[in-house]
Every structure is written in structure tokens, then in C-alpha cells.
C-alpha positions as CSV (number, residue, x, y, z in Angstrom):
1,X,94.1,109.4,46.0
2,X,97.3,111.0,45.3
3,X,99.9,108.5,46.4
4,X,103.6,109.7,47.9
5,X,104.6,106.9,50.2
6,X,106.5,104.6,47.6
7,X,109.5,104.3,50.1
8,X,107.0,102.1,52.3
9,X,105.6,100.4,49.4
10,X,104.5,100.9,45.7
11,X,101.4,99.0,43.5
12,X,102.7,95.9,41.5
13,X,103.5,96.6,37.8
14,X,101.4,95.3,35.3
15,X,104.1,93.0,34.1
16,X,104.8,91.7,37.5
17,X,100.9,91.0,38.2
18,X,100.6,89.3,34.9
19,X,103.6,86.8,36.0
20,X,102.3,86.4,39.2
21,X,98.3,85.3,37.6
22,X,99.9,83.1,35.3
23,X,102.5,81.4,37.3
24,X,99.7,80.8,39.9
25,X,97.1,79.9,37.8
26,X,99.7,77.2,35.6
27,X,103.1,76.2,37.1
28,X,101.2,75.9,41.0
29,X,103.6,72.7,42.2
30,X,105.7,72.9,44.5
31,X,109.3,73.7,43.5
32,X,110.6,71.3,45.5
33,X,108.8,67.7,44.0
34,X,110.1,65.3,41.8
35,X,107.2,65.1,39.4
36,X,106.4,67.7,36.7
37,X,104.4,70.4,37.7
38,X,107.0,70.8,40.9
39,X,110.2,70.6,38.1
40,X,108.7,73.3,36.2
41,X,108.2,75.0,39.1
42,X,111.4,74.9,40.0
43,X,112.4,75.8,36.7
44,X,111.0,79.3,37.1
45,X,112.7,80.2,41.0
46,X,115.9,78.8,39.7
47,X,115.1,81.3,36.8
48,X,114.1,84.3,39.0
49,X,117.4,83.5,41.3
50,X,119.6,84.4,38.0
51,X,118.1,87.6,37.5
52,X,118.1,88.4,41.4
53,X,122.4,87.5,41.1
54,X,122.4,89.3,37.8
55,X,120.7,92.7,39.5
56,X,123.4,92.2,42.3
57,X,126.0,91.1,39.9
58,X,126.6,88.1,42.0
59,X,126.8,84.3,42.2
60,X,123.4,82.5,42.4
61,X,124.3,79.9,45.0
62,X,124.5,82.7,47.4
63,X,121.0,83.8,46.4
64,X,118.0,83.1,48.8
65,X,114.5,83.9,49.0
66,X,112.6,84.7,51.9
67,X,109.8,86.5,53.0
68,X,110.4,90.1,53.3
69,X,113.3,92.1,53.4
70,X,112.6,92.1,57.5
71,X,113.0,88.3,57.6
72,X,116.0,88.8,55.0
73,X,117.9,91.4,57.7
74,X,117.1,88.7,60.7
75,X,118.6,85.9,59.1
76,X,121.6,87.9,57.4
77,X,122.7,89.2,60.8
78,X,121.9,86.4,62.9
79,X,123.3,83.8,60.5
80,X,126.8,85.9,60.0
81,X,127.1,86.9,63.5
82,X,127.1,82.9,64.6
83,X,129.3,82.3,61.7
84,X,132.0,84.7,62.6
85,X,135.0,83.2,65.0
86,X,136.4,86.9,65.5
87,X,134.5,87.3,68.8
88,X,131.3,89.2,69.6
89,X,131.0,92.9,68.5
90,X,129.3,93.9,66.0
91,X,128.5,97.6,64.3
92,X,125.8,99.2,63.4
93,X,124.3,102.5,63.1
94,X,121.3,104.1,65.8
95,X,118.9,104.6,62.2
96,X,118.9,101.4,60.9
97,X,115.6,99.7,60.1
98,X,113.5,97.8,62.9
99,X,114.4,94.4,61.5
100,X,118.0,95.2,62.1
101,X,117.6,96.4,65.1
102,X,115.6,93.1,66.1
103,X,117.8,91.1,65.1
104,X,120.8,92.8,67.2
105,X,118.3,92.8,70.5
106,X,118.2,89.5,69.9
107,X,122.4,89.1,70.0
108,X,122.8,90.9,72.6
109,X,121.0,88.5,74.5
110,X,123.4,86.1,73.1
111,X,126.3,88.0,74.9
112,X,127.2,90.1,72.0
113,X,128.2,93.7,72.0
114,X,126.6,96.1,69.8
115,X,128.2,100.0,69.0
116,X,125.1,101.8,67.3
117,X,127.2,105.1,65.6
118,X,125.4,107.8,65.2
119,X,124.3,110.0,61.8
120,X,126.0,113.0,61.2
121,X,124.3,115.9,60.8
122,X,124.8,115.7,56.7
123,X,123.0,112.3,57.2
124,X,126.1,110.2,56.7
125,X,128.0,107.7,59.0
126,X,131.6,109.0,58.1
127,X,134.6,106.4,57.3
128,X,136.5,107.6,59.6
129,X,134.1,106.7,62.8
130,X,133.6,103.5,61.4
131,X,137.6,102.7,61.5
132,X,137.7,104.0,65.0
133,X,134.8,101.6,66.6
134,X,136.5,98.5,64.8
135,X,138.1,96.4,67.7
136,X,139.9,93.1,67.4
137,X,136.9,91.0,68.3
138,X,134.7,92.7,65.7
139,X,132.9,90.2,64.0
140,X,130.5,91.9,62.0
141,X,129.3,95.7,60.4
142,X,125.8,95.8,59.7
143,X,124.4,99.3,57.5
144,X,121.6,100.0,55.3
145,X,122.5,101.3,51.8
146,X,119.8,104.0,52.2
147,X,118.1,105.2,54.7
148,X,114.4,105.0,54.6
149,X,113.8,108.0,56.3
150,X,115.4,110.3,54.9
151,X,117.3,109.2,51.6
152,X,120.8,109.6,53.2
153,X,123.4,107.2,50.9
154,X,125.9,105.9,52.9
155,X,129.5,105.2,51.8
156,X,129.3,101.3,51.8
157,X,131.9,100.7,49.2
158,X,134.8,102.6,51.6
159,X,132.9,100.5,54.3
160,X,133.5,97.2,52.3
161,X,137.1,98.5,51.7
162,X,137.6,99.0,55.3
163,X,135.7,95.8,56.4
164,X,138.0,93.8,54.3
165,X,141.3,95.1,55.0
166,X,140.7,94.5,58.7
167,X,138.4,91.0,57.6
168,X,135.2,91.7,59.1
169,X,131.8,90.9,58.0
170,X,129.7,93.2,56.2
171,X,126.1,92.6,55.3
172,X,123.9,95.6,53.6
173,X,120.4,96.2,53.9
174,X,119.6,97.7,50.4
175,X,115.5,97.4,50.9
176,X,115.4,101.1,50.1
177,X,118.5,100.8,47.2
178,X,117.9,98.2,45.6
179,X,117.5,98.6,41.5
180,X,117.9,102.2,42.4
181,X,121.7,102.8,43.2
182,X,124.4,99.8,42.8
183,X,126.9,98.4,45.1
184,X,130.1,98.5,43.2
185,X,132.1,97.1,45.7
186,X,131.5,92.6,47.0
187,X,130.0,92.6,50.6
188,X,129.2,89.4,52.6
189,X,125.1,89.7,52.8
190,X,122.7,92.2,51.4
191,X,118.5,92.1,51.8
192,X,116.7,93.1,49.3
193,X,112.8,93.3,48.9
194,X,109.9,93.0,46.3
195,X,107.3,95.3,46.7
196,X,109.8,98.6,47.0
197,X,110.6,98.1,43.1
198,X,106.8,97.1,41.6
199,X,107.3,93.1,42.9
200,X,104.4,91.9,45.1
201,X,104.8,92.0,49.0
202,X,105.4,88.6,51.1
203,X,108.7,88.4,48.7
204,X,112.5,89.5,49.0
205,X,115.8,87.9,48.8
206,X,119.5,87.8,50.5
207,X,122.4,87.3,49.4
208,X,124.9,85.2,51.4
209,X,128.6,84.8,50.3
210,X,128.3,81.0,49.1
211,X,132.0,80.8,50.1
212,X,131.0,81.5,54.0
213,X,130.1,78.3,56.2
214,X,126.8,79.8,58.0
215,X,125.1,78.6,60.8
216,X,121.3,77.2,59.9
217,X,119.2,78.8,62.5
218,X,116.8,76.5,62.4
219,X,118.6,73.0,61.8
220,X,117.0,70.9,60.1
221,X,115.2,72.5,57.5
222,X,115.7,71.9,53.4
223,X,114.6,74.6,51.9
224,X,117.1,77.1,50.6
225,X,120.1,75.5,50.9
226,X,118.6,74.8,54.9
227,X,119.0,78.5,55.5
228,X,115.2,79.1,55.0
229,X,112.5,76.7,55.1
230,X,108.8,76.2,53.8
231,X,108.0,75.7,50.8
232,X,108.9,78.7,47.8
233,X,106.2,81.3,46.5
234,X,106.8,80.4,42.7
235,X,103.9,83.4,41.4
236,X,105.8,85.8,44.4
237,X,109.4,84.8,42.9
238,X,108.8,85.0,39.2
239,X,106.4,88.4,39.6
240,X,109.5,89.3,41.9
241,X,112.2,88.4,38.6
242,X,109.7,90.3,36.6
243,X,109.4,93.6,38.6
244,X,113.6,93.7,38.4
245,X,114.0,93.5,34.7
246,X,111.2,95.8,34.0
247,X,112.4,98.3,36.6
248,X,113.4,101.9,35.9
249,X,115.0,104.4,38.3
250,X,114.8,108.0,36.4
251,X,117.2,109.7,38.6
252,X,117.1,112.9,36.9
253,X,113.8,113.3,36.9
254,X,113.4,112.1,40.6
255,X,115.9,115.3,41.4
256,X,113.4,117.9,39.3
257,X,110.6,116.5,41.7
258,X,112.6,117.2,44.5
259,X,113.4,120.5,43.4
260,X,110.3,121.4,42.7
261,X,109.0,120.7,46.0
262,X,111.7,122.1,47.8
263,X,111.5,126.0,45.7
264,X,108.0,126.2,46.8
265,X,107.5,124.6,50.1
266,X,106.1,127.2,52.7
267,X,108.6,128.0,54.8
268,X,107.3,126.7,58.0
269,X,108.6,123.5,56.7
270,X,112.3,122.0,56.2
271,X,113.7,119.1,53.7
272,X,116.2,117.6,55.6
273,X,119.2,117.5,53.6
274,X,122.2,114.8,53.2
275,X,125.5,114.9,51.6
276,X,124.5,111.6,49.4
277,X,121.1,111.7,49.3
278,X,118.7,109.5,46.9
279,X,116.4,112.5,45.6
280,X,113.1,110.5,45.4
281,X,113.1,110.4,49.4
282,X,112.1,113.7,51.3
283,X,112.1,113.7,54.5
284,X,110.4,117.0,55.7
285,X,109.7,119.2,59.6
286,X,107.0,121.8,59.4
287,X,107.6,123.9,62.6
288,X,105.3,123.3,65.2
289,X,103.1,120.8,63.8
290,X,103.2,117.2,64.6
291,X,104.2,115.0,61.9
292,X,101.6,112.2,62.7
293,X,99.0,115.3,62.0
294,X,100.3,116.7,59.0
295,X,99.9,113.2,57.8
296,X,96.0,112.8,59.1
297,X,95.3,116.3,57.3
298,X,97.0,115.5,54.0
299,X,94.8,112.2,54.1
300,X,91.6,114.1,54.4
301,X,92.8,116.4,51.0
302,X,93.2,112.6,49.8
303,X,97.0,112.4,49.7
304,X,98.9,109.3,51.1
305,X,102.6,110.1,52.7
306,X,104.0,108.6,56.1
307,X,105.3,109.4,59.2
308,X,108.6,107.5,58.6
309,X,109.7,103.8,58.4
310,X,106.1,101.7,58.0
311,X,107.5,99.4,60.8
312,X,107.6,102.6,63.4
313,X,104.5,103.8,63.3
314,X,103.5,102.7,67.1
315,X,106.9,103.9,67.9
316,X,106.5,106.9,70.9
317,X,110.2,107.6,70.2
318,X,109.6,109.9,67.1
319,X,112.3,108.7,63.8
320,X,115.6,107.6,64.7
321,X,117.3,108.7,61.6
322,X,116.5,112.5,62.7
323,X,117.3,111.4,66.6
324,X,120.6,110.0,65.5
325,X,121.3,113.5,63.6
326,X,121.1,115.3,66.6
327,X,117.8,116.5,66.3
328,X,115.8,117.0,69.5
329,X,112.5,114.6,70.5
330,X,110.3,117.5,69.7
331,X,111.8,118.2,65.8
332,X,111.1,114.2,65.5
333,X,107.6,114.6,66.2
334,X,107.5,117.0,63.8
335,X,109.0,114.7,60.8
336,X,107.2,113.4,57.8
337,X,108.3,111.6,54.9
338,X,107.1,112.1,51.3
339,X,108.4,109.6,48.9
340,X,107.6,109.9,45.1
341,X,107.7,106.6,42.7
342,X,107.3,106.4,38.9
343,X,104.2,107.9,38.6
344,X,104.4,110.7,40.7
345,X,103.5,113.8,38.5
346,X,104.5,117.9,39.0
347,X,101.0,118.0,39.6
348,X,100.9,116.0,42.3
349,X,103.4,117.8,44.1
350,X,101.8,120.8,43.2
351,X,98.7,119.7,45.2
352,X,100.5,118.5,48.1
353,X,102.2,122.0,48.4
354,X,99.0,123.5,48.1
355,X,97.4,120.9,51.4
356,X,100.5,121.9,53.1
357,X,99.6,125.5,53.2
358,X,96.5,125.4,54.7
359,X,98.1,123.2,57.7
């Protein structure tokens, strides 16, 4: 099988399933006992949590680990938005991932009030509609770095700029970022996951400003600082640790892909296009041909891409990044993403070019 859906999920490294075998196999205590086994345990997250801060270039009391990046998102959002005393509106965009989305359902039904801006048709929530939906009670900006869709960039660090000048919370989801393209500018929160960079699934991490007084939202629990409980996934966190510091992102070489496919794609299909776009994301339209079966055809020829966002697939709606652009319900159906990852060859897209044309 030719693989092309790395922005849902790519194969552990070798490195990071080594760490995991061995941690498993040797250090199996719980992190959290007094005796031995559980302090070397412990030795090993508190390890991994240093090079999670590091790869953020923040402080690792503000460093948590949880589950997935979904549970990061819910528990970033919910735990800011309770710990705000601005009032109850919060921002967000009409593309963000389900998670996100979740978690604002959920606030809403708290009596919050949620403004969902749209994408602009280069992809891109502009600065300037972001100034214009602040209002005095807003107590919170929630974006994703990147968008999983379609690779749009959004311009977080004049959102962090703006967020802070006016002191409102900002927490980044940078699932699809992360070890890819840096924040240079401090935020409140970010999500991060495992499995996007080579880590195993079942692991991710937030970070929470360790100066902010948040809300446990389950009290009681004493894991994590109490923001997170049950007991830590030593083998998840160190193969996690791992993963990061043998990460590569080759840019460059991520941009000739995408070139490649885009100077000889038939022209009954369309890369959608954004003004900052991470190049190893495509997110394509082939005119008149539902996305859901370009993706059962390219399957048969034995090559793996996706519909969109993993999460969506028993979504009816069609992708909300496109939606959000302005495109109509039937150019959604019609979307499919191809994602390439670090062993993605010329070949390959070669061969997917050449399943494409017999569509």
C-alpha cells in the first residue's frame, strides 16, 4: 500500500517503538508510587515533560499529558474558559477540529457565546476580523495552528499580539503544527499530539500557562497537577519524547512534492490553495466526482488518502474548512485530502496521479 494520509496519522518510528518496548518491558511502575520501579518511572515522564517544554520552548510545570490531542483541546478550552473572569464569549473559527468544536457545544450549554469566523477564501482568518469580533466580555480565542484540511497557516503570533494587548486568552491547537512550524510568539494553551510526528497514538500533551489559576474539571483527581487523572502511560510518554527529538520536517522537499503533484494533476481536479499554507497538506476537488469515491477507487489501486479530518468521516455536512471558504455543499463533497509524510517518494505521487486519471 502506498500510504498518503499522514495528516490523520503516520507509523511509529523505529526509535520511538524501541522506547516504547523497553520502557514497557523494564520501567512498568506506576509513576506515581513511592517505591522504585514507580520512581524510575517517574524519572522518565518527568524526562519526556522536558523535552515536550523544550519543543514548545516553554516552562515544564505548564506541561501535561493526556490522551490525545482531542482530550488535550477539551480540557484546554473548557479549563480556560471557567478560568477566565472577563465574561462569557469566546472565538473561534467555523474549521476548527471536532474536539474544539465539542468542547465549545459543550459551553454554550453553559451559557457562553461562541462567534465561529469564517475562512477566507486564501484559507486564512485575517487579523483584522479577529480585532473586530473582540467584545469586552471576551474571555477566550481558541484557533488551530494549521488546518487539517487543507494546510492553511494561520497568523497566530498577530493573534497572540492582539489577544494580549486586549488580555484575552488564547489557546492553540497545533495537532497538525506541531515539530513542523514553531510558535514564536507565548500563548496561554496549546494541544499537541503523538502519533502526527512518528509517537504512538493514545498520547499528546497541553500546555497550560503555570501562572494561570485553572479550574479542575474533575475535582478531586491527583494526577497531573489534578488537571488530568489516571494513572500516566510511561512506554506512550517516553516513545512520545523519543518521536520529538528524532523528528525531521524537510520543508523543502515537502514543497517539490507538492509541486510535483500539482504540474501534473489532470485537470478535472483543483489543489486548494492558501496564502500560508504547510506544503505537505493537499487538499484537492476533482469536478464531479464525490470525494468519499475518489477515495474508495484510489483504495482499490492500493493507495490510502482521506476524505478530510479522521474525526469527520460520518459527517453528512461535507469539510468545514472548504464550507467556511465559501465553497458550496456540492464542491465539499467533492474534497479529498492527500497528505505526504517522510517517506513519501516522487514515485508515489507519480502513481497516485496515474489512479487519478482513470477516475
Amino acid at each position: 500500500m502506498i500510504y498518503l494520509d499522514y495528516a490523520a496519522t503516520s507509523p511509529m518510528t523505529p526509535k520511538a517503538l524501541t522506547a516504547y518496548c523497553e520502557v514497557a518491558k523494564q520501567y512498568y511502575g506506576n509513576s506515581a508510587s513511592l517505591h522504585d520501579l514507580g520512581g524510575q518511572a517517574n524519572y522518565f515522564v518527568e524526562q519526556a515533560r522536558a523535552v515536550v517544554a523544550r519543543s514548545l520552548g516553554v516552562n515544564s510545570d505548564g506541561v501535561i499529558f493526556t490522551g490525545s490531542g482531542t482530550e488535550g483541546n477539551l480540557i484546554s478550552i473548557l479549563s480556560l474558559a471557567l478560568a477566565s473572569n472577563k465574561g462569557k464569549h469566546i472565538i473561534s473559527s467555523q474549521a476548527e477540529h471536532t474536539s474544539v468544536h465539542a468542547a465549545l457545544n459543550t459551553l454554550e450549554k453553559m451559557g457562553f457565546v461562541v462567534t465561529k469566523l469564517p475562512l477566507q477564501q486564501d484559507g486564512c482568518i485575517h487579523v483584522e476580523q479577529l480585532r473586530e469580533a473582540i467584545q469586552e466580555d471576551t474571555a477566550l480565542i481558541t484557533i488551530q495552528h494549521v488546518n487539517s484540511e487543507i494546510g492553511s497557516i494561520q497568523p497566530i503570533e498577530e493573534m497572540a499580539e492582539i489577544a494580549k494587548q486586549l488580555n484575552v486568552f488564547l489557546h492553540v491547537d497545533c495537532v497538525q503544527s506541531y515539530c513542523k512550524l514553531p510558535l514564536k510568539q507565548q500563548v496561554d494553551a496549546i494541544t499537541v499530539s503523538a502519533h502526527k510526528i512518528g509517537g504512538p497514538k493514545g498520547c499528546g500533551a497541553i500546555y497550560i500557562n503555570p501562572k494561570l489559576c485553572v479550574p479542575a474539571l474533575a475535582p478531586g483527581v491527583t494526577h497531573e497537577h489534578g488537571l488530568r487523572g489516571g494513572t500516566l502511560d510511561t512506554p506512550a510518554i517516553v516513545a512520545f519524547a523519543t518521536a520529538i527529538e528524532d523528528y525531521q520536517y524537510e520543508r523543502k522537499y515537502y514543497e517539490a512534492l507538492r509541486q510535483s503533484f500539482k504540474e501534473n494533476l489532470q485537470e478535472t481536479c483543483q489543489i486548494i490553495e492558501s496564502k500560508e499554507q504547510l506544503p505537505n497538506i493537499c487538499g484537492v476537488l476533482m469536478k464531479r466526482v464525490e470525494g468519499q469515491y475518489v477515495l474508495l477507487k484510489l483504495n482499490e489501486a492500493g493507495i490510502c488518502i482521506s476524505t478530510g479530518s479522521a474525526c469527520d468521516i460520518h459527517s453528512e455536512s461535507g469539510t468545514k474548512a472548504i464550507l467556511s471558504m465559501g465553497y458550496s455543499m456540492e464542491a465539499a463533497r467533492q474534497f479529498f485530502r492527500v497528505s505526504f509524510g517522510p517517506a513519501t517518494t516522487f514515485e508515489e505521487i507519480d502513481r497516485l496521479q496515474m489512479a487519478l486519471s482513470v477516475i
